[in-house]
C-alpha positions, 0 to 999 in steps of 0.5 A: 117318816117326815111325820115322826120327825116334827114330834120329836124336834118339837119334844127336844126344844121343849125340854132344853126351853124348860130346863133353861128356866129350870131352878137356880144351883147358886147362891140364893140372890138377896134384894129381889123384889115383889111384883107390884099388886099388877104383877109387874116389877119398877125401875130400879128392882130387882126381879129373878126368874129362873136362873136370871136377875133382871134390873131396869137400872134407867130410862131414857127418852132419846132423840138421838143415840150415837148420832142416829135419829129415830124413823119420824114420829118416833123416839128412842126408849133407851134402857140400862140394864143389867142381867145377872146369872145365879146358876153354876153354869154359863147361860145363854141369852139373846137381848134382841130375842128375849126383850120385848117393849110394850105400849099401853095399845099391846103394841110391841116394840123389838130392840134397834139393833142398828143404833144399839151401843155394842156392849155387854148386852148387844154384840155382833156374836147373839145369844150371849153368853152369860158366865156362871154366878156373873152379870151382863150390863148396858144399854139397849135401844127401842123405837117407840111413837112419840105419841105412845105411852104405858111402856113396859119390857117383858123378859122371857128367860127361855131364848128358844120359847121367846122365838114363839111367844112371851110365856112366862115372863118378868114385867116391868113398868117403864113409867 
C-alpha cells in the first residue's frame, strides 16, 4: 500500500508545479524584454514567465546591510526587485525558495534571510502571496566572496519544482 502512495504524491505535486506556471489569464503585459543571444535578461528588463514579471531593478555591493556585516571574505549582493502577477488570481511565491544567486564557477548562493530587509519580498509568513494583476517590491540580500564574479539570479516560477531543481527559469546577468 506505502508503494502506491509515493506515486500518487509525487503525481499531485507535479501537476500543482505545472499548473503554477501555467498561461497568464490577464492582461497581456507590455515592455517585456528578449533574452540576450545567452538566453539571459539585464538589470532593468523586464522578463515574463509564467504568470510572473521579473525586474532586477539594481545592484548593490554592501559591506554591510542594517548594520549587519558579512561572514569574512564575504560581501553582501544586494538586490531590488520587483515581481509582478499578471494572472487573475493570487499566487504564491517564496523568495527564499524561488531565488537563487550564481557565480561564474556554478557556484549558488541562497538569499540571507538573517540580514534581509523585511519587505514585500521577505516577511516572516513565506511563501508570499502575490495579489492578482499586483506586484511585489524590494530588496533582498545574498552573501557572495568577494573574490567571485559572473553573478547571475536564476528565478524558478513553480515554488514547489524550485525545492528540487532550477527547471525552468529566467536568467539575469547581475554584471
Amino acid at each position: 500500500m506505502r508503494h502506491l502512495l509515493l506515486p500518487s504524491v509525487l503525481s499531485l505535486l507535479l501537476t500543482t508545479a505545472l499548473v503554477a506556471c501555467g498561461d497568464p489569464t490577464g492582461p497581456v503585459p507590455t515592455g517585456i524584454a528578449t533574452p540576450g543571444s545567452n538566453g539571459h535578461y539585464a538589470i532593468g528588463e523586464q522578463a515574463q514567465i509564467g504568470t510572473y514579471i521579473l525586474t532586477v531593478n539594481r545592484v548593490l555591493n554592501q559591506t554591510d546591510v542594517q548594520g549587519v556585516a558579512p561572514a569574512s571574505g564575504m560581501i553582501f549582493l544586494v538586490l531590488d526587485l520587483t515581481i509582478q502577477n499578471i494572472d487573475t488570481n493570487n499566487v504564491r511565491m517564496s523568495p527564499a525558495a524561488q531565488l537563487v544567486v550564481k557565480d561564474s564557477t556554478g557556484a549558488e548562493y541562497d538569499m540571507d534571510g538573517d540580514v534581509t530587509p523585511t519587505t514585500d519580498l521577505t516577511t516572516s509568513s513565506l511563501p508570499n502571496t502575490i495579489p492578482a494583476e499586483g506586484a511585489i517590491h524590494g530588496e533582498i540580500a545574498f552573501q557572495v566572496p568577494t573574490s567571485a564574479h559572473g553573478f547571475q539570479l536564476l528565478f524558478n516560477p513553480s515554488f514547489l519544482l524550485s525545492l528540487f531543481n532550477h527547471g525552468n527559469q529566467l536568467t539575469f546577468d547581475l554584471q
